[in-house]
N, C-alpha and C positions, 0 to 999 in steps of 0.2 A: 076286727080284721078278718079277712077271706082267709083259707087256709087257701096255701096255695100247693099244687104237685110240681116241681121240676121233672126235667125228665131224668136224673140223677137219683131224685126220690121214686120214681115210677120202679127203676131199675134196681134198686135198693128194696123197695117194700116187697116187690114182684116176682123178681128176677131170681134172686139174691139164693133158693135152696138151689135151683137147677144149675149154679153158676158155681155154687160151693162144692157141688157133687160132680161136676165135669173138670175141674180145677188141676193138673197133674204137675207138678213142679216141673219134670225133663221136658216138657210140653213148650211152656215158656220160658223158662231160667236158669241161669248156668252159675256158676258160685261165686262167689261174692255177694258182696251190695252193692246199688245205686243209692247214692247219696245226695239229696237237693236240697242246696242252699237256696233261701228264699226271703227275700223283704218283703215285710208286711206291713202295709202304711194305712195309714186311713185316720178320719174324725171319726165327729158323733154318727153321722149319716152316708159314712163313706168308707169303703175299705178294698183293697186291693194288694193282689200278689203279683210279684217280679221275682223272676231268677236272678241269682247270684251268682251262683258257680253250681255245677253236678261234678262228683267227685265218683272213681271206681274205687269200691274198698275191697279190702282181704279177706275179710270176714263177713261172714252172713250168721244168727245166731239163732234165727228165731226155727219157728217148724212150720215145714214142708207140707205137712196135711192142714194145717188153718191156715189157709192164705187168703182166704174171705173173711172180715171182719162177719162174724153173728153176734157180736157183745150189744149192740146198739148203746156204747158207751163213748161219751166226750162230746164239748159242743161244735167240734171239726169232726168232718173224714174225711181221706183222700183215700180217688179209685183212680187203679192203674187197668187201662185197656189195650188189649193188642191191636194194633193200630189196622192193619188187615184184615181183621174179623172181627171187630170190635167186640169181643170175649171182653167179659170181667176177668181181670186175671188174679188180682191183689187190691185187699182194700186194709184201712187201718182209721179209728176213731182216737182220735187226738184232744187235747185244749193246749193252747198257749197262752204266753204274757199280753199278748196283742188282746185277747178275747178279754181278761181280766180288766184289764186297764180301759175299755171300752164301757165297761159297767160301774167305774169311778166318775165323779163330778167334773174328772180334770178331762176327760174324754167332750164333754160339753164345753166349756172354757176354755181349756189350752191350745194353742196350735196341735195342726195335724203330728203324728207321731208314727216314728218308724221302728220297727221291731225287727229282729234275727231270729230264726226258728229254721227247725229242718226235718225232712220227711225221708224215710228211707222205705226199700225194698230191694229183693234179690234180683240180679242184674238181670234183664231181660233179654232172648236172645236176640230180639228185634225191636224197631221201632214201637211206641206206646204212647198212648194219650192217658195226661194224667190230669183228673180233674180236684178240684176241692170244691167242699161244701162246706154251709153254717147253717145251724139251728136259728128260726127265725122267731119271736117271740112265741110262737103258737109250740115248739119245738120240731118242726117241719125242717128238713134239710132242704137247702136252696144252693144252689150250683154260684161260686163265685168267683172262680178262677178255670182257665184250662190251658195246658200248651201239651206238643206234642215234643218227645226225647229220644232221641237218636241215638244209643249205646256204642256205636262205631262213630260218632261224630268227635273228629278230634278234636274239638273244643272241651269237651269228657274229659278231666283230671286224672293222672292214677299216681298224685306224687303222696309220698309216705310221709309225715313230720314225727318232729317226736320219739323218733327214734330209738333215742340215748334213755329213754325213759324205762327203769325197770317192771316188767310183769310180776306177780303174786300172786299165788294162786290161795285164797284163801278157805272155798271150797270148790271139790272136783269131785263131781259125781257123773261125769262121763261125757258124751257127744251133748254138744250145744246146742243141737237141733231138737235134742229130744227133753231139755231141762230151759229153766229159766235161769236167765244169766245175766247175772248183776255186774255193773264194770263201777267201783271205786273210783274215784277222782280226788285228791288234796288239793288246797286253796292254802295258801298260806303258810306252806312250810319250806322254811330254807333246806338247803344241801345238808347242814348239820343238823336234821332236824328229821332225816329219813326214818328213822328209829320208831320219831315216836308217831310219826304217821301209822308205820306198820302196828303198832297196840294202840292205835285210837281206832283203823278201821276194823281190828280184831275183836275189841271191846265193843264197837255198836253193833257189828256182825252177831254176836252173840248175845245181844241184846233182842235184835229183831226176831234170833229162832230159839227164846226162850218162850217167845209167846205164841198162842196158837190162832189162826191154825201153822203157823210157820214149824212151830215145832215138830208138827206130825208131818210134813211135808217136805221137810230140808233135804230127804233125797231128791228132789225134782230142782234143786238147785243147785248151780254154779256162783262161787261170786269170786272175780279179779280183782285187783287192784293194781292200780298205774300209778309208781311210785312218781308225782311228777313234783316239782321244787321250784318254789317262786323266791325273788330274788330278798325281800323280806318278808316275815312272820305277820300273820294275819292279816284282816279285808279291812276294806272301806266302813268306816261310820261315818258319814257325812253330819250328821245332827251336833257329832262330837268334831267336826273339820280335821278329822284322822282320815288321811287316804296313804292308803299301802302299795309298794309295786309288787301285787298279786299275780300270779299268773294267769287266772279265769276269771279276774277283777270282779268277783263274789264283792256286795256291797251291800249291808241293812241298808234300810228306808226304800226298798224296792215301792213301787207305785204310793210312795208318802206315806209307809205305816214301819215305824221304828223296828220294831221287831222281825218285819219280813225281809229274808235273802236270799231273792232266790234270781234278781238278773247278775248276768253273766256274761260273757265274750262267748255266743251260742260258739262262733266261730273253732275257737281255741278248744272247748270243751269237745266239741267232737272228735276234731283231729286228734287229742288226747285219746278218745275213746277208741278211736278206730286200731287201737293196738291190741285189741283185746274182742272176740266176739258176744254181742252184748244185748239185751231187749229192752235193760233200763239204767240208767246213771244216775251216780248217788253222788254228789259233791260233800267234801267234809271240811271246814274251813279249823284251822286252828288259830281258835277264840274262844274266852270263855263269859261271853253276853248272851243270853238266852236269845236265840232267833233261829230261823231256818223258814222253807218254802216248800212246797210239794204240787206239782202242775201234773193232770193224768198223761202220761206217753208223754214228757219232754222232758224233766228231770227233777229230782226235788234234792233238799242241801238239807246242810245243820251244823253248825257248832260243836264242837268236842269236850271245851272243859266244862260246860257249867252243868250244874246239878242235873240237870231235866234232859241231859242232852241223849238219852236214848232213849228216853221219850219220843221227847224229836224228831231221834231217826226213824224209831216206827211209825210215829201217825204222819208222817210226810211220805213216808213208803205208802203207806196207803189210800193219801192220792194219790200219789206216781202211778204205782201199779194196778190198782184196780177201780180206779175214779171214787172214792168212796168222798164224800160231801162232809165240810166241816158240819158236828154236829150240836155244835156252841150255841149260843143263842143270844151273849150278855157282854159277852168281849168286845174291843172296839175292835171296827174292820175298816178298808177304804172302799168297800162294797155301796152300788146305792141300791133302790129295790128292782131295777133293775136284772139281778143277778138272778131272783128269781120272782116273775114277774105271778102276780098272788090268779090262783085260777087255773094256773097251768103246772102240771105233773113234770117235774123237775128228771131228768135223765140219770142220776146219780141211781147206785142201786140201794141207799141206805137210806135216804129220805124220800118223803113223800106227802101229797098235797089231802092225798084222800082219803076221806074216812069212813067209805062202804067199805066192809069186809072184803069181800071179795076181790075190790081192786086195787087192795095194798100190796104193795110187792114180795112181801114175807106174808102173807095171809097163811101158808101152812105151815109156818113157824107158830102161830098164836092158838092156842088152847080153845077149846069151843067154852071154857068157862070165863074165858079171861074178856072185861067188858073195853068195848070201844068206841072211843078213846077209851087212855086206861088212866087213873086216878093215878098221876105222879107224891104214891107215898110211899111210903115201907113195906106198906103191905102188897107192894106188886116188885119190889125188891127181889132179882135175879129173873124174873116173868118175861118173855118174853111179851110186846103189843103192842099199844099203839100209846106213845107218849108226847103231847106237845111242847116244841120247842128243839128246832133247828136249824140248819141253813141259814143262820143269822138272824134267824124271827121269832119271837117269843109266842107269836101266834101264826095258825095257817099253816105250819111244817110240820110233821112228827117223825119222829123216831122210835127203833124198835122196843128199846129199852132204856130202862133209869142211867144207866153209865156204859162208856164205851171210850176206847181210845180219841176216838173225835169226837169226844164232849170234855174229856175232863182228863189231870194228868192219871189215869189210871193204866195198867197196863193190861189189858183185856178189852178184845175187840169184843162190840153184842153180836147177836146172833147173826142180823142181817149184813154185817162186815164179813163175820167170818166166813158165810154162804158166800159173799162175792168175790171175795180171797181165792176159795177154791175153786171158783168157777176160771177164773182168770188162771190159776192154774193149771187147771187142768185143758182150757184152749190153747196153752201154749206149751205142751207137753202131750197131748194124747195123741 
C-alpha cells in the first residue's frame, strides 16, 4: 500500500509546533465544555460518523496550555478549527469500541454495527470545524469525518441530568486545570448500597497510588466520585443469561470475550460525569467475577469484589490514561492480526516492532551492555531491553522488560509504562 498524506496529516506532521506555540485559551474559549455526541457505524470496509447531540457542560477539566495534542497517541484524533482562520485550536488522540470491534472477525461477518462514543473540548467562542481522523494500516492518519459547530446554535443542549447524584471528593489537590482529574462512576449499586460504593472506590483509589509512578505523583491529581445508584446490584452476564437493571448497563462479553466490560450506555455515563470536572472516567461495577476494560481517552471499568480487582483497576487505568498496549502474549483475545498489522511500528508507547537499537522507543532506558533482543531469562531479571512477546503475539512485538503491569498480575509498571505515565502526566498539568 501507498502511504498516503491527508491534508489533516500534512497539518498534524507540519503544522502542529507553530500551531501549539500560538495557541492562547482567552483567544478561543470560554469555560465550560463542548460536548459531541456521536454515532459511529460502519463494516469491514466502511465506517462513518453522524452527530447525535452537542451538549454545553459546566465543567471544563483539562489544561489551558496543552490544547494541541503532541502525545501522537491513539488510533483516532480529533481537530477542532476556528472556522474564520482556520487556526488549529484543539486537538485530542483517542481509541474507541468502534475501532476495537473493527479488528475482530465479527467486523467481516456480521452486519454493519453501530457504536456511541464522544469527544469533548472547551466551548469555543465561535463557530469551528471539527474533523476526525484514523490510522490507516501503514499508521498514517487519514481524515474521515468533518462538520462544522455553531456554539450559539440553539440546537446546543445545556440541560443538566443527574442531579440528585452525590459529589466525593476523594482527592483534592487544587484547580483542575492544573491537575489530572479522575471522575468515579458506580455500576450496580442500589440506594442501600451507597456505603459500600464509597469504600470500594476508596479502596481501588489507593490501590492505583500505591504503585509508581502514581505514588510520587498523586499531588497532580484530583479524583471525584459520583455517588450514582442503579435500581439493582450488579451488570449483565449475558453467557450466565443474568441481566440486571443497571444504570450504565456495564455488561461482560463486550465484543464476545467473557471477561471484558467495558460497553456501556456511552450516553448515561457521561451525563453522569458531567457533574464533576474530569479528563478520564473509571466505572466500578459491584461484582465479584474477575473482568473489566480499559480503551485510551474513553473510559475503562472493573469489578470490585474479586481478588485481582485492583489489579484491574490499574492496568485498565493504563490504557485509559496513557495508551499503554496490553503486554500479554498467550491470553485468549477477540483481536485478529489485524490489530497490529506485522511490519508496521505500532503507536502504543510500550511496545514495539523494532529491533535496531536506536529506533526502539525506550532505546535510552537500555544499558549499552544489555544485548538486543534480550534473552527472556533471569539473568536479565529487573534490566531493562528488548523482550519478545507482546501485543498479543508471541513473535514480532517486544517489550521493555521481563514483567509489567500489562503482562502479568504483577503490581509494578516496567520502565517504558512508567516513562509514558509521566509523560501523560505531565501534558496534562505543566
Amino acid at each position: 500500500m501507498k502511504k498516503r498524506f491527508s491534508a489533516v496529516v500534512l497539518i498534524t506532521l507540519f503544522l502542529l509546533p507553530a500551531a501549539t506555540a500560538g495557541v492562547e485559551f482567552d483567544d478561543y474559549f470560554t469555560s465550560g465544555s463542548l460536548r459531541i455526541d456521536l454515532y459511529h457505524s460502519g463494516a469491514k470496509d466502511t465506517e462513518f460518523y453522524s452527530v447525535d447531540r452537542i451538549i454545553r457542560e459546566k465543567h471544563w477539566g483539562g489544561n489551558p496550555n496543552s490544547l494541541i495534542d503532541t502525545m501522537n497517541l491513539g488510533e483516532y484524533i480529533f481537530f477542532v478549527f476556528d472556522l474564520d482562520t482556520n487556526n488549529l485550536i484543539f486537538s485530542r488522540g483517542f481509541c474507541n469500541l468502534y475501532g476495537e470491534w473493527a479488528v475482530t472477525d465479527m467486523a467481516g461477518t456480521s452486519p454493519p454495527a453501530v457504536f456511541h462514543e464522544t469527544i469533548r473540548f472547551p466551548i469555543p467562542a465561535k463557530p469551528v470545524q471539527v474533523k476526525i481522523s484514523r490510522r490507516n494500516r501503514e499508521n498514517i492518519f487519514e481524515n474521515i469525518a468533518s462538520f462544522v459547530v455553531d456554539p450559539s446554535d440553539y440546537h446546543v443542549r445545556d440541560e443538566r441530568k443527574y442531579q440528585y447524584f452525590r459529589r466525593r471528593a476523594l482527592i483534592d489537590n487544587g484547580d483542575p486545570s492544573e491537575k489530572v482529574d479522575i471522575c468515579i462512576i458506580g455500576d450496580g449499586y442500589r440506594s442501600d448500597q451507597v456505603h459500600k460504593l464509597r469504600e470500594d472506590a476508596e479502596r481501588l483509589v489507593n490501590e492505583l497510588f500505591s504503585v509508581e509512578p502514581f505514588r510520587s505523583r498523586k499531588d497532580d491529581f484530583n479524583v471525584r466520585l459520583v455517588e450514582s445508584v442503579s435500581e439493582e446490584a450488579g451488570v449483565d452476564d449475558p453467557r450466565e443469561k443474568v441481566y440486571r437493571d443497571n444504570l450504565l448497563e456495564l455488561t461482560f462479553n463486550s465484543l464476545e470475550l467473557d471477561r471484558y466490560m467495558i460497553e456501556a450506555n456511552n450516553r448515561v455515563v457521561h451525563d453522569i460525569a458531567a457533574r464533576v470536572p474530569y479528563d478520564r472516567i473509571i466505572l466500578i461495577a459491584n461484582e465479584d467475577k474477575y473482568g473489566g476494560g480499559g480503551i485510551f481517552n474513553f473510559y475503562c471499568s472493573c469489578t470490585t469484589d474479586n481478588e485481582y480487582s485492583g489489579y484491574v483497576f490499574v492496568h485498565e487505568f493504563g490504557h485509559c490514561f496513557a495508551g499503554l498496549a496490553d503486554e500479554y502474549y498467550s491470553s485468549e483475545v477477540t483481536y485478529n492480526d489485524e490489530m497490529y498489522p506485522r511490519g508496521v511500528e505500532p503507536w502504543e508507547p510500550n511496545i514495539t516492532a523494532f529491533t535496531q537499537r536506536d529506533k526502539i522507543k525506550w532505546a535510552g532506558l537500555i544499558g549499552d551492555d544489555t544485548p538486543v533482543p534480550t534473552p527472556d531469562d533471569s539473568t536479565y531479571a529487573g534490566v531493562t531491553g528488548l523482550f519478545e512477546g507482546a501485543g498479543y503475539s508471541a513473535k514480532g512485538l517486544y517489550r521493555s522488560s521481563r514483567d509489567c503491569i500489562m503482562l502479568s498480575k504483577t503490581m509494578e509498571f516496567c520502565p517504558a509504562c512508567r516513562r509514558a505515565i509521566n509523560r501523560m502526566i505531565d501534558f496534562q498539568t505543566d
